[in-house]
One Martini backbone bead per residue (centre of mass of N, CA, C, O) as a GRO file, in nm:
protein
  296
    1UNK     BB    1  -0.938   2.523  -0.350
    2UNK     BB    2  -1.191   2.278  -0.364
    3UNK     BB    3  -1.238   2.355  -0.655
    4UNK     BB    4  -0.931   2.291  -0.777
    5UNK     BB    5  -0.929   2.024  -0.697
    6UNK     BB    6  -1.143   1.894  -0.798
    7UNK     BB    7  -1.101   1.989  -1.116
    8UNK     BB    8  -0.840   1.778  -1.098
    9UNK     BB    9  -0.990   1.559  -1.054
   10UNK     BB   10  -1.187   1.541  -1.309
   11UNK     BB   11  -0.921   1.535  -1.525
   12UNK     BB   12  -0.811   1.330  -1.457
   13UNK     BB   13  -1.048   1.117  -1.481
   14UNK     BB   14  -1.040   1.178  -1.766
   15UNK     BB   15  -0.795   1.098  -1.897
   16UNK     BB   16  -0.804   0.796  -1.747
   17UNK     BB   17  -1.093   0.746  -1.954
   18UNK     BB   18  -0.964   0.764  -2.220
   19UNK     BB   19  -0.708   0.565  -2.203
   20UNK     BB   20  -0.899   0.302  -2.163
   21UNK     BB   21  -1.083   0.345  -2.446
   22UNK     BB   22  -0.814   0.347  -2.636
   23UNK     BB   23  -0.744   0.064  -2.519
   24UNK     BB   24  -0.998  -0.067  -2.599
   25UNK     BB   25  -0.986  -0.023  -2.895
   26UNK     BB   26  -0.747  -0.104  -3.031
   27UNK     BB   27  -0.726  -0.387  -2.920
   28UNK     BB   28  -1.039  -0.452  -3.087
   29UNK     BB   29  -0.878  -0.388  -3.352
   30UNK     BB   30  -0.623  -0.584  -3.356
   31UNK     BB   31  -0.801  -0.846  -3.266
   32UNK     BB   32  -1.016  -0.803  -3.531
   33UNK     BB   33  -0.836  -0.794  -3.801
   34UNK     BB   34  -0.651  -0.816  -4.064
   35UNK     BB   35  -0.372  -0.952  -4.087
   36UNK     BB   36  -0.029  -0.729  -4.050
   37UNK     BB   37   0.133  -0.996  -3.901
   38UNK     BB   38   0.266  -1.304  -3.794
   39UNK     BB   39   0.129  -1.279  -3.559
   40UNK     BB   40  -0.142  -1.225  -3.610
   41UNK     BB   41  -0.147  -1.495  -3.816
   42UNK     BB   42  -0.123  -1.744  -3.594
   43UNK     BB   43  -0.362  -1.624  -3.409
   44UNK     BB   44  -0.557  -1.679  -3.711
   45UNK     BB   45  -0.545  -2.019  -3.670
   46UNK     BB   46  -0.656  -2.245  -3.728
   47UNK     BB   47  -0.773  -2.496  -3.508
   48UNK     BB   48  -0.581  -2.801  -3.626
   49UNK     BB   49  -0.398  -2.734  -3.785
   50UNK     BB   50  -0.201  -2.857  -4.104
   51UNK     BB   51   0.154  -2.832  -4.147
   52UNK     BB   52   0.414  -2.923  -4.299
   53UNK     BB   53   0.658  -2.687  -4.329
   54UNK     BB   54   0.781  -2.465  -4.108
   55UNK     BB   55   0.944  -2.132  -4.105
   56UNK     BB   56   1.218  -1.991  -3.891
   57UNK     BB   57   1.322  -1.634  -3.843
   58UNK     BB   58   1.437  -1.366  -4.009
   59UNK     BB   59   1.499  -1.284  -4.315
   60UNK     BB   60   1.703  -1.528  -4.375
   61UNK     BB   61   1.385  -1.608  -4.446
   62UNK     BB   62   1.173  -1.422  -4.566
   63UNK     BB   63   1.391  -1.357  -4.846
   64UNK     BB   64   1.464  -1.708  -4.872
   65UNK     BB   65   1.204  -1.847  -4.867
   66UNK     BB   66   0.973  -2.066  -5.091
   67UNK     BB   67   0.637  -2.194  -5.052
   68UNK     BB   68   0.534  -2.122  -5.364
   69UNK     BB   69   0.761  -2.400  -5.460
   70UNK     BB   70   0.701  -2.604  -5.286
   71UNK     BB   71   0.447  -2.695  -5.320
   72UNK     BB   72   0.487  -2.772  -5.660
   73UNK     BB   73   0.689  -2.993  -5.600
   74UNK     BB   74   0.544  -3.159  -5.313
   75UNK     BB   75   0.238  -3.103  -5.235
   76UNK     BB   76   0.301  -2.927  -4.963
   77UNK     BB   77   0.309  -2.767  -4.711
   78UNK     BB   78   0.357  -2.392  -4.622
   79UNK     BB   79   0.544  -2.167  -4.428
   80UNK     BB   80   0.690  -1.825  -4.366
   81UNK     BB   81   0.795  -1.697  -4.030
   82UNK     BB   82   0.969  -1.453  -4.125
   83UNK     BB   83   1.148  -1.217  -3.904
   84UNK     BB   84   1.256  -0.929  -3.865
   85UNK     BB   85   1.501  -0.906  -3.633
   86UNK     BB   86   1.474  -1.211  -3.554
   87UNK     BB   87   1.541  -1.419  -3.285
   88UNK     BB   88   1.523  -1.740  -3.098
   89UNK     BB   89   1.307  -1.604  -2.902
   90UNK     BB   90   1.094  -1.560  -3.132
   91UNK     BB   91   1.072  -1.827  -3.205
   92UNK     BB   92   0.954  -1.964  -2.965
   93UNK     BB   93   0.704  -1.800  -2.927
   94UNK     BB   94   0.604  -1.914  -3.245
   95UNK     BB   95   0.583  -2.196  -3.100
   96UNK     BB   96   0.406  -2.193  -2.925
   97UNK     BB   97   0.131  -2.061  -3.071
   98UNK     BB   98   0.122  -2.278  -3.221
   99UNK     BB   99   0.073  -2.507  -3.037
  100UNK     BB  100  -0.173  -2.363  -2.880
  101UNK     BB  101  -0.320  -2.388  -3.180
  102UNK     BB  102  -0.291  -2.640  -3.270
  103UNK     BB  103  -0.082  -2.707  -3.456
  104UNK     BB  104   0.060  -2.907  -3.708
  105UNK     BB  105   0.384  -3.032  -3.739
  106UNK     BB  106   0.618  -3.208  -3.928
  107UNK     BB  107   0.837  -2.980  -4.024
  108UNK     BB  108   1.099  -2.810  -3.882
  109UNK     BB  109   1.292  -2.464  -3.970
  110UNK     BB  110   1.581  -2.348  -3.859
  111UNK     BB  111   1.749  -2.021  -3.888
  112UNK     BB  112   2.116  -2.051  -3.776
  113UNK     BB  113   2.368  -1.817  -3.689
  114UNK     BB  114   2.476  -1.564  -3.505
  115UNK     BB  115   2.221  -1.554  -3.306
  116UNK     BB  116   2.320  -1.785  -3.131
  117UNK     BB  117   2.450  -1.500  -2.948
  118UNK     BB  118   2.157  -1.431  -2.895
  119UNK     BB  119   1.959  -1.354  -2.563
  120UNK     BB  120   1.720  -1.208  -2.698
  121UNK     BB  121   1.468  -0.980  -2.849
  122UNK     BB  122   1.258  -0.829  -3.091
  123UNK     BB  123   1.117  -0.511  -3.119
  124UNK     BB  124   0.904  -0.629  -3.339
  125UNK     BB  125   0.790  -0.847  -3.210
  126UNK     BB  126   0.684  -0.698  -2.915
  127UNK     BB  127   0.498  -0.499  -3.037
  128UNK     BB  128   0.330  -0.767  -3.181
  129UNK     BB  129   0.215  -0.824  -2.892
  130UNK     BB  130   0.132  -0.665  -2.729
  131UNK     BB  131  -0.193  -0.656  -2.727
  132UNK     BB  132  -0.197  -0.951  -2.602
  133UNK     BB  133  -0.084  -0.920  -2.291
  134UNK     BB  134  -0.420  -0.961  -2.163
  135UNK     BB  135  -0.516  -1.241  -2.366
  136UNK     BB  136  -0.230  -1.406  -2.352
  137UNK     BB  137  -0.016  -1.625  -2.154
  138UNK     BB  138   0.234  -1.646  -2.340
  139UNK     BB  139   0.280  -1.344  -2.391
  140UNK     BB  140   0.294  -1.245  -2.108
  141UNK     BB  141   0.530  -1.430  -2.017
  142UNK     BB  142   0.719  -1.317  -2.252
  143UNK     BB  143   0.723  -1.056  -2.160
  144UNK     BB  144   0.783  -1.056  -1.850
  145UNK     BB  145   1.104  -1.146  -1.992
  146UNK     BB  146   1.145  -0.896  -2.212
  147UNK     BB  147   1.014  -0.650  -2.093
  148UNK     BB  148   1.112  -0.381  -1.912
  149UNK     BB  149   0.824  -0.269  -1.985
  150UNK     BB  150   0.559  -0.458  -1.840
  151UNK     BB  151   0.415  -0.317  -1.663
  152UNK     BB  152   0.325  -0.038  -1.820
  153UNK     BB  153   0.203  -0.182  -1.982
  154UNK     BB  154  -0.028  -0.359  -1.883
  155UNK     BB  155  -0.146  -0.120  -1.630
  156UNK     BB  156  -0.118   0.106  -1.844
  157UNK     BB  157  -0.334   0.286  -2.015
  158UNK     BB  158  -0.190   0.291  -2.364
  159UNK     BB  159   0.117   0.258  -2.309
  160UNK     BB  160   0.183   0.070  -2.544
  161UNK     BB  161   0.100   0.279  -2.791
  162UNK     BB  162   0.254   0.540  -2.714
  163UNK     BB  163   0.559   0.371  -2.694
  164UNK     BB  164   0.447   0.252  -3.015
  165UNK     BB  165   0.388   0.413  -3.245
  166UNK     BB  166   0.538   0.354  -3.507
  167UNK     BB  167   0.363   0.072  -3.493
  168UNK     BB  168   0.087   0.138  -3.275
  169UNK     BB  169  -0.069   0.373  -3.415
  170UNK     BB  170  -0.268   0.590  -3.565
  171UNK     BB  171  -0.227   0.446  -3.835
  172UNK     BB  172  -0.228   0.144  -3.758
  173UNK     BB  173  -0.503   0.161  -3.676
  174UNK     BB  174  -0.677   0.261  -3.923
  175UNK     BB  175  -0.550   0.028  -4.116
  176UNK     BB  176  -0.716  -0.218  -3.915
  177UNK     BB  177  -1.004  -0.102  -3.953
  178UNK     BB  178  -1.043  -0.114  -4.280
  179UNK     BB  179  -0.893  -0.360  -4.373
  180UNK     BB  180  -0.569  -0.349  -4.467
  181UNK     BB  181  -0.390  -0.507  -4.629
  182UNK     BB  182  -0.102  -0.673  -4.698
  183UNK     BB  183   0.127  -0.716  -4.897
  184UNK     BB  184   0.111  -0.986  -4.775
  185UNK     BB  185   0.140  -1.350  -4.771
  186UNK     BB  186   0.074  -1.523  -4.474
  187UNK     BB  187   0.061  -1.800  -4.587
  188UNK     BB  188   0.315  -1.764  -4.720
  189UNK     BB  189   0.578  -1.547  -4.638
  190UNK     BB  190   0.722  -1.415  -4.899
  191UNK     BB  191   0.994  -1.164  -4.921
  192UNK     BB  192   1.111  -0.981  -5.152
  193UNK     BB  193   1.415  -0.895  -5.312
  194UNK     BB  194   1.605  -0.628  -5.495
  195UNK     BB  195   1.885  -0.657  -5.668
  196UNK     BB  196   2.260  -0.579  -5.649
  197UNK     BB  197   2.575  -0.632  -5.575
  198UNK     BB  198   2.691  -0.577  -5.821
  199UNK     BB  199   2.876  -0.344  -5.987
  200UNK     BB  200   3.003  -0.221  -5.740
  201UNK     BB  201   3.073  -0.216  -5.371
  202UNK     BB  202   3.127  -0.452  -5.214
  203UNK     BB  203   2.965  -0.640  -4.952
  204UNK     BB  204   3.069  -0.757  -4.630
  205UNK     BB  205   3.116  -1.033  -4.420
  206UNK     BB  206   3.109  -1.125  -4.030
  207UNK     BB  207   3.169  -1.352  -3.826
  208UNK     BB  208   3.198  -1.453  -3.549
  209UNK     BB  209   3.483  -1.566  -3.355
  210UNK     BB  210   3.255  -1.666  -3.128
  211UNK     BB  211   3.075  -1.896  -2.894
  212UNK     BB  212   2.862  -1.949  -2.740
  213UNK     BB  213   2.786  -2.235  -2.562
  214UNK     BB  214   2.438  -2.152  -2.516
  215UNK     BB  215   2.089  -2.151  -2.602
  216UNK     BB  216   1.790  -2.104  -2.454
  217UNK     BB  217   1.614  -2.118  -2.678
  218UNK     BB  218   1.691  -2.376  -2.789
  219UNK     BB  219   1.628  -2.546  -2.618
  220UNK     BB  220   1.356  -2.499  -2.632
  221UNK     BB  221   1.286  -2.587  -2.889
  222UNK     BB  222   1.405  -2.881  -2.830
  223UNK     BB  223   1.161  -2.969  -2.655
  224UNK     BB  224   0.905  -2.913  -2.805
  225UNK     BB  225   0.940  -3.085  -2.993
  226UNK     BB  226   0.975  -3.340  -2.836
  227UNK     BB  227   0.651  -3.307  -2.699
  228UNK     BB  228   0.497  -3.299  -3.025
  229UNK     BB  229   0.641  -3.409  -3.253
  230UNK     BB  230   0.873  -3.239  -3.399
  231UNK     BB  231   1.092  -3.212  -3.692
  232UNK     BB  232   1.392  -3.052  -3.657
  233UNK     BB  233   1.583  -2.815  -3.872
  234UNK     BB  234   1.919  -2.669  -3.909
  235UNK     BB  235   2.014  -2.364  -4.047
  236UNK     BB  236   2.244  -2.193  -4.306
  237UNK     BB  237   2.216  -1.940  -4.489
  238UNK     BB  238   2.344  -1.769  -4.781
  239UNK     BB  239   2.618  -1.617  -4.870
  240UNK     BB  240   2.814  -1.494  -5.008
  241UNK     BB  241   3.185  -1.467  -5.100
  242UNK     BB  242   3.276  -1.217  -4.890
  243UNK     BB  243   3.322  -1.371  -4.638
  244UNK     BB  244   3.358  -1.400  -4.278
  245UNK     BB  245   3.362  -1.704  -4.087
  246UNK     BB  246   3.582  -1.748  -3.849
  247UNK     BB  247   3.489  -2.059  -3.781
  248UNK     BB  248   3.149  -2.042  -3.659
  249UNK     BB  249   3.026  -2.304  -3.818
  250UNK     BB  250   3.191  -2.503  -3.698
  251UNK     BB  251   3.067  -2.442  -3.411
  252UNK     BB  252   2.789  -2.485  -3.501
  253UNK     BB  253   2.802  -2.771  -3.529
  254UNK     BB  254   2.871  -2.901  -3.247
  255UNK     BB  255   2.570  -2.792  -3.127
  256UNK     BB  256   2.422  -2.905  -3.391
  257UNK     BB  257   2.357  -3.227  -3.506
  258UNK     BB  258   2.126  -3.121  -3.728
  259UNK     BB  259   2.349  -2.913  -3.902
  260UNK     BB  260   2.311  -2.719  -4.223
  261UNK     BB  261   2.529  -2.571  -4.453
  262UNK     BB  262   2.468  -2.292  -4.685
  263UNK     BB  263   2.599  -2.064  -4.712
  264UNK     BB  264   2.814  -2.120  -5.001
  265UNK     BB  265   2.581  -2.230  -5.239
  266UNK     BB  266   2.634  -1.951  -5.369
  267UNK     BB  267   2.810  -1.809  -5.624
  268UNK     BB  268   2.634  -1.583  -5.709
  269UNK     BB  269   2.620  -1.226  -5.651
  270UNK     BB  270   2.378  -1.177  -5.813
  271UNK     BB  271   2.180  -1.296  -5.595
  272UNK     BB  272   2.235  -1.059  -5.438
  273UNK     BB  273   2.134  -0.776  -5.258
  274UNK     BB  274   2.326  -0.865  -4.976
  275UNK     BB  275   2.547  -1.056  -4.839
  276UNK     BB  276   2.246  -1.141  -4.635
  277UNK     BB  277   2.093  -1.137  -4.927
  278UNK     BB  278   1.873  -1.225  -5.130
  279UNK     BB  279   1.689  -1.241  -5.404
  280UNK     BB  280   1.463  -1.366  -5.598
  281UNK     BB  281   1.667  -1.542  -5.746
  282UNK     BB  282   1.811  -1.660  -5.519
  283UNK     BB  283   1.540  -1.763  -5.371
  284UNK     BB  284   1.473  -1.973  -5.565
  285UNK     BB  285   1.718  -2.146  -5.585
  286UNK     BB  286   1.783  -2.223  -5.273
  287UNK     BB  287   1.491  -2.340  -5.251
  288UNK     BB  288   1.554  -2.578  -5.465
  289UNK     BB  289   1.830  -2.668  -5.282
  290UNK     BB  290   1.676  -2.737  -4.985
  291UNK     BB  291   1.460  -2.950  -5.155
  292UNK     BB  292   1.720  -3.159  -5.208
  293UNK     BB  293   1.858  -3.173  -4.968
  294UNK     BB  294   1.565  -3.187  -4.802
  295UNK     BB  295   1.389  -3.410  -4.875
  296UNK     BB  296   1.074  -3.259  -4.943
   0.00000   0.00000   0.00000
């Protein structure tokens, strides 16, 4: 029975040891890799640097919004930090690191659309965030508010890899270790997309019925800007024409004063690759009248 116990006392202990090892790979692995998410790449901007306009978001930026575009009309620096399924907390988090990094913002631009009835985040943003929970304490604060497993994330070895494998096992591992570039270039953050709702079967939008109150992390949003001094701007980016608005954005204009309405602005459904979705020719046209919209 002693040897029995031993034998599991062993186990366990080699297990845990194993555990540990493969957690501090990891992290010193993606901490240490050529970013490949617009986190990654926040984290990795040289300190006091200065970008003249950042714009924050979630798809509705990624795939709408050219940098490489503003910078040849106005020769003033761009960055797009749009991510998929990012929400205004995760706007929040992406602004505080930036300011963390002592990074100098001109002009912030965040996209606000129905998402402002969402006070939840993105779990592509908490993922791409956990190797960082015990080494930024920006982001162990946002973790230990917006997840739900963050005990076990924190202090179980391994365990945020391993119940985050899809986004953070063992390929995007070894792809980090041989610093295998992504197709983006997060200097830009512009993801194009391609094809067209033309054509066949058309898809339409419906904005929300209703409006939440108030949305804590945009509030949150705008303090930090009046604390740093960066100058923020909220806009809604072009829906189709097949768009139902049930008079949404008009409610989302009482509650920001400074906030400008471009739903519309695009008539031409060829432009768009999906209702909520501009394609490459759509985000061309719609940056170039953000451009003038927004005297950049």
């Amino acid at each position: 029975m002693n040897r029995f116990i031993k034998n599991c006392l062993l186990i366990t202990l080699g297990i845990i040891t194993v555990l540990f090892l493969l957690d501090f790979m990891y992290t010193k692995v993606y901490k240490a890799a050529f970013p490949r998410n617009k986190t990654q790449h926040i984290l990795s901007l040289k300190e006091g640097k200065t970008i003249d306009y950042v714009f924050l978001g979630s798809s509705r930026v990624e795939n709408f919004i050219m940098p490489s575009l503003i910078e040849d009309v106005t020769e003033k620096e761009a960055i797009n930090l749009g991510t998929q399924g990012a929400k205004l907390d995760d706007m929040n988090i992406f602004l505080r690191l930036l300011i963390d990094r002592k990074v100098k913002i001109k002009r912030l631009f965040v996209q606000v659309d129905y998402i402002y009835n969402f006070e939840t985040s993105s779990d592509i943003v908490r993922s791409q965030a956990l190797p960082y929970i015990r080494s930024n304490k920006i982001i162990k604060d946002y973790m230990k508010r917006v997840d739900s497993n963050f005990f076990k994330n924190y202090y179980i070895p391994f365990y945020r890899y391993a119940s985050n494998d899809y986004r953070l096992g063992f390929r995007e591992f070894f792809t980090s270790s041989i610093d295998k570039k992504s197709k983006i270039d997060f200097n830009d953050g512009f993801v194009p997309l391609l094809g067209s709702i033309t054509g066949g079967e058309k898809e339409v939008g419906n904005l929300p019925k209703t409006i939440i109150e108030t949305n804590k992390s945009l509030l949150e949003i705008d303090s930090l800007c009046v604390a740093n001094n960066i100058k923020v701007s909220y806009y809604c980016a072009p829906f189709c024409s097949g768009l139902v608005s049930n008079n949404y954005l008009s409610k989302l204009e009482t509650k920001l004063p400074n906030f400008k309405d471009f739903s519309q602005v695009i008539d031409k459904d060829s432009l768009f690759q999906n209702c909520g979705h501009l394609n490459k020719d759509g985000a061309k046209v719609f940056t170039k009248h953000f451009i003038k919209a927004l005297d950049l």
